[in-house]
C-alpha positions as CSV (number, residue, x, y, z in Angstrom):
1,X,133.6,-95.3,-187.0
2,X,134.6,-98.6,-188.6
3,X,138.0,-99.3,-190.4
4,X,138.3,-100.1,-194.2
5,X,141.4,-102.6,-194.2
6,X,143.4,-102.8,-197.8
7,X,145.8,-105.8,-197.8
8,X,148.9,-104.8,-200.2
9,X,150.7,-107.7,-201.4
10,X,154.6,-106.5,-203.4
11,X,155.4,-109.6,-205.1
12,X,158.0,-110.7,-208.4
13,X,158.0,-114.0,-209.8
14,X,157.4,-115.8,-207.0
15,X,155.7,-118.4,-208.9
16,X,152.8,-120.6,-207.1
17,X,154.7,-119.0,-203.5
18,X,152.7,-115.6,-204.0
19,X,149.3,-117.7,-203.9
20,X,149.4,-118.8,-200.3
21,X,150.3,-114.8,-199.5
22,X,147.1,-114.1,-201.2
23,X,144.7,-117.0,-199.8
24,X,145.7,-115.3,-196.2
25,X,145.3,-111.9,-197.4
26,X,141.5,-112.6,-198.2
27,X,141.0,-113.7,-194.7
28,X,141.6,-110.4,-193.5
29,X,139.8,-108.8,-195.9
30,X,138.4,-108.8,-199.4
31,X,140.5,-105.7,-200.8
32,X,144.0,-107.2,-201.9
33,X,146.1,-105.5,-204.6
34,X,148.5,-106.8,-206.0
35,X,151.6,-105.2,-207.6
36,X,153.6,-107.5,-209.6
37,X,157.0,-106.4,-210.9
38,X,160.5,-106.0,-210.3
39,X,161.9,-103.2,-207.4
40,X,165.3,-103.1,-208.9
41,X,166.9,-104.7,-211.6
42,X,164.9,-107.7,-213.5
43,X,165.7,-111.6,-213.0
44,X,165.8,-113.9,-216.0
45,X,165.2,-117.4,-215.6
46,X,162.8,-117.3,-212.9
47,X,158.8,-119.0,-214.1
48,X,156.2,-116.4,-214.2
49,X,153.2,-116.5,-212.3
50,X,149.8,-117.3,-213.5
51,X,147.2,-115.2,-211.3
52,X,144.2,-116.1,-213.6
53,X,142.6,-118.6,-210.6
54,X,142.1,-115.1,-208.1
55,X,139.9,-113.3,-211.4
56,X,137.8,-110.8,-210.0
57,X,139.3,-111.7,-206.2
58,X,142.0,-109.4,-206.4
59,X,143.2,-106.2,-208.0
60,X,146.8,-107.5,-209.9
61,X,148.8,-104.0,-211.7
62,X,152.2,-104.6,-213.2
63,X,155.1,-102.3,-213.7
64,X,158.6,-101.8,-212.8
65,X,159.8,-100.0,-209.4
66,X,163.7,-98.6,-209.3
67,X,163.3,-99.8,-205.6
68,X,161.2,-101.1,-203.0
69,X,160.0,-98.0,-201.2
70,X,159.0,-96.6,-204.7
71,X,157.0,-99.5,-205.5
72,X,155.0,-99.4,-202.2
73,X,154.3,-95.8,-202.7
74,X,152.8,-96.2,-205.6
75,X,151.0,-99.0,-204.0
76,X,150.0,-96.4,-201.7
77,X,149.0,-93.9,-204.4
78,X,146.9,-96.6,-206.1
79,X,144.7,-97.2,-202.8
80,X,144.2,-93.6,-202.0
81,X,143.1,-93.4,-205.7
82,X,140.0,-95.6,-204.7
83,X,138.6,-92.5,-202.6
84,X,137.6,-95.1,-199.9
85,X,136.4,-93.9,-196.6
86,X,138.6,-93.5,-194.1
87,X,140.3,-94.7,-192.0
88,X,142.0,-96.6,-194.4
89,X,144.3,-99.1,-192.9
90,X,146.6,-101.4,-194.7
91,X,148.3,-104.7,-194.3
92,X,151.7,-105.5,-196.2
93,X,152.0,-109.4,-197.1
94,X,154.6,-109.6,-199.1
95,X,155.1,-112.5,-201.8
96,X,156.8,-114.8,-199.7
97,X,154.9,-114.3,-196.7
98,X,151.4,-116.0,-194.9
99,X,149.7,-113.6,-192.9
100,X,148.5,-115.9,-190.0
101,X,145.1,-114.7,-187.8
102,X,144.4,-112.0,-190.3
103,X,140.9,-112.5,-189.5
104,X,141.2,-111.3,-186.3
105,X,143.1,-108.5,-187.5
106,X,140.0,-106.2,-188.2
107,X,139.1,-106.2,-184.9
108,X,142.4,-105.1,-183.5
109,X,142.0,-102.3,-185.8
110,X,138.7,-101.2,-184.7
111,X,140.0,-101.3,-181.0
112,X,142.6,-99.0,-182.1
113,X,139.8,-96.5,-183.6
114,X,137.4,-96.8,-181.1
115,X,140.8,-95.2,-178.8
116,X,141.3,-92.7,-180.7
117,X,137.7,-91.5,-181.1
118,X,137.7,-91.7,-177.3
119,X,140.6,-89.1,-176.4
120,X,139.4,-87.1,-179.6
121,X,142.3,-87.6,-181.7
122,X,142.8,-85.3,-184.9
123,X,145.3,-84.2,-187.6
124,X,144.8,-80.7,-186.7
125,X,146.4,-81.2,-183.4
126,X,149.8,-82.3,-183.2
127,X,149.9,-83.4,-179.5
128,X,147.1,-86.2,-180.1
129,X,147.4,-87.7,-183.8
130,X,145.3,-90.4,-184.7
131,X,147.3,-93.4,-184.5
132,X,149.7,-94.1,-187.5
133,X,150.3,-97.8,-187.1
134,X,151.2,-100.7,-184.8
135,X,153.7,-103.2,-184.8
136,X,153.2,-106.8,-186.0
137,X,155.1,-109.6,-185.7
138,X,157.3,-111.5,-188.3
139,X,158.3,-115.2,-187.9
140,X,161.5,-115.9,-189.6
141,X,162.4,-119.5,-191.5
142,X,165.2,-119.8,-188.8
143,X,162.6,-119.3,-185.8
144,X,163.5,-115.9,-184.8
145,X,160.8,-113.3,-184.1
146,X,161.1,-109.7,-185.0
147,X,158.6,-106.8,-185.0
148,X,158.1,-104.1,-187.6
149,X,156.4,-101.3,-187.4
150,X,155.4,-100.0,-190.8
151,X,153.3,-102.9,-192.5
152,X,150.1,-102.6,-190.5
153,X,149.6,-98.6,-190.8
154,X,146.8,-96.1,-191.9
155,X,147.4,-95.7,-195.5
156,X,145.1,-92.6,-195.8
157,X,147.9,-91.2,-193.6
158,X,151.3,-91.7,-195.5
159,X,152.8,-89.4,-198.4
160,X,155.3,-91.7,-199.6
161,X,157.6,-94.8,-198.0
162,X,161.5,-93.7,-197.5
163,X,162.4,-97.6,-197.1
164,X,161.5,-100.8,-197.9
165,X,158.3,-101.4,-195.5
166,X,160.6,-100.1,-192.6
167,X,160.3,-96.3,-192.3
168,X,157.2,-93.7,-193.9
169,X,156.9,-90.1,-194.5
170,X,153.1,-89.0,-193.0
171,X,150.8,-86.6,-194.7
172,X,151.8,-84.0,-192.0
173,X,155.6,-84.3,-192.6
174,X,157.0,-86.7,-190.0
175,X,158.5,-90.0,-190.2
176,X,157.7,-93.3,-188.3
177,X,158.8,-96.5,-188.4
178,X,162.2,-98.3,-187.7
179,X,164.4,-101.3,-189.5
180,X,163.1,-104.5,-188.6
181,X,163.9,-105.2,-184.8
182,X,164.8,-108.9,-183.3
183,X,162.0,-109.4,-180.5
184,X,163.9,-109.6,-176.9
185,X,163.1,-112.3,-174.6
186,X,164.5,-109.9,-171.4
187,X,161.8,-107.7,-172.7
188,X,159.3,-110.2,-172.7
189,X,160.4,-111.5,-169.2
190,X,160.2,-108.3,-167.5
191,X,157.0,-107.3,-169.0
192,X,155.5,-110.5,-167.1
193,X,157.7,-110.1,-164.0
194,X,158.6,-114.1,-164.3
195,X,161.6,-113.2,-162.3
196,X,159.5,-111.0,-159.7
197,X,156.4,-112.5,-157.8
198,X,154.3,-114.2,-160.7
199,X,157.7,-116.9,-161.4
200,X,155.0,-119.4,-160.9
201,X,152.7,-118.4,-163.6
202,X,153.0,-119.6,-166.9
203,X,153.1,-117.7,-170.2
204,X,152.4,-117.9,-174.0
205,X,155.0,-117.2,-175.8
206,X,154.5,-114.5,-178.8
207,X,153.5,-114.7,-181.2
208,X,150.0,-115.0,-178.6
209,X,146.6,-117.0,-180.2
210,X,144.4,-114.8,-182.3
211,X,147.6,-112.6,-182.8
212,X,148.1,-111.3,-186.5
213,X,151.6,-112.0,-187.3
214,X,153.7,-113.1,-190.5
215,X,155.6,-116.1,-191.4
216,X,158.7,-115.0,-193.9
217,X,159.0,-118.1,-196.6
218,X,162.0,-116.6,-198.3
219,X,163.6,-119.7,-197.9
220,X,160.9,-121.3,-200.5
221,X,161.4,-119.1,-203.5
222,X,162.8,-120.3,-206.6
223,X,167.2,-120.9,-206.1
224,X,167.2,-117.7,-209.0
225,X,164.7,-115.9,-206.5
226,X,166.2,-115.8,-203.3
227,X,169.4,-113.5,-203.7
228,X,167.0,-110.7,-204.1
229,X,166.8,-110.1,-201.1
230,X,164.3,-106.4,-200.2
231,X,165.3,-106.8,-196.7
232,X,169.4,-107.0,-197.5
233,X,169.1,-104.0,-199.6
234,X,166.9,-101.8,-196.6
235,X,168.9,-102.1,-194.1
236,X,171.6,-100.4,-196.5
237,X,168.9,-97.7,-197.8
238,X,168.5,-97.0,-194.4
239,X,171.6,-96.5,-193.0
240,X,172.4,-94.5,-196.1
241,X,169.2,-92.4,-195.5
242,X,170.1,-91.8,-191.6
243,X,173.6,-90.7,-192.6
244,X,172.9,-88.2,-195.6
245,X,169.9,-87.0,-194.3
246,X,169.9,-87.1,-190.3
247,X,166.7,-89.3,-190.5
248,X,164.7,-89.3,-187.2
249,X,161.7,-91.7,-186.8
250,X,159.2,-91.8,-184.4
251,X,159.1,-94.6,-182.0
């Protein structure tokens, strides 16, 4: 069975930032949407931006989200609205982002089907789901590397997002996902045993060639942009979700 790929891009007067999200988006595929509008209160004195070069390239809706995780469920709600056939998986590339190697993307994806066809994954069985997602990599403007595990996911498979791009509420009820988590290098050493036998070996470090992976360009945004900050105000939605409502993700 092959994979339909949507690439969601959540963007807000990014200016010409937002276009360089897009231009790597249609690498991966040729479904982007775009939702433009703010996820929390409006900024003034920030330039607009003109998506009239994309035309027919893109889907662009506009609107007004009281917060992140409402506006990428109603991203969510839009692409389920287009009745494609699944699976239906979906990249996030947010407005200050570049995904880099999307093209190879696809392929990862179809790996991942072609698994669970193999062990004859299902919904109706809760002891072997089809797979719900898989990490990918974010590059941040200081150089650090951190992982995240809700922005490549099967979109025909989530009810709603709980926050920001970090944690999601499935079709059958669960959760999955985490806050964004620093990649560790005595991870990385011990998965390669350069301390064991192989010390003599030499490694790539991640992110790998032909990995799909992120680059965050916050750092670009208009001086009136950058205080609004999604990634600030999740770590507090989630900590506030985890002690009100004993949230559990899945690992």
């Amino acid at each position: 069975m092959s994979v339909t790929l949507v690439a969601c891009v959540s963007a807000y007067k990014e200016g010409d930032l937002v276009h360089g999200a897009i231009a790597s988006a249609l690498k991966a595929t040729d479904r982007v949407v775009v939702f433009e509008g703010p996820a929390g209160p409006p900024i003034d004195d920030v330039p607009e931006t003109d998506y009239t070069r994309w035309k027919d390239k893109i889907t662009l809706k506009g609107g007004a989200w009281r917060a992140d995780a409402e506006k990428r469920t109603a991203m969510v709600e839009y692409v389920a609205s287009l009745a494609l056939a699944p699976p239906v998986w979906g990249v996030w590339v947010d407005g200050d982002e570049i995904l880099e190697n999307g093209q190879y993307l696809p392929d990862v994806l179809q790996a991942l089907e072609w698994e669970d066809e193999a062990r004859g994954a299902t919904l109706t069985d809760p002891e072997n789901l089809p797979t719900m997602g898989r990490p990918i990599r974010i590059v941040e403007p200081t150089g650090l590397i951190i992982s995240c595990r809700a922005k490549v996911i099967r979109l025909d498979l989530v009810r709603r997002y709980v926050v920001s791009s970090s944690v999601v509420e499935s079709v059958l009820g669960g959760y999955m996902g985490e806050g964004n988590k620093p990649d560790s290098l005595a991870k990385w050493f011990d998965d390669r045993e350069l301390f064991a036998a192989k010390d003599y070996a030499f490694y790539a470090h991640p992110p790998l060639p032909c990995e799909p992976f992120l680059v965050h360009r916050s750092w670009l945004r208009h001086p009136a942009r950058r205080d609004t900050r999604m990634s600030d105000q999740e770590m507090v939605e989630f900590e506030r979700q985890t002690r009100e409502r004993g949230l559990e993700v899945a690992q």
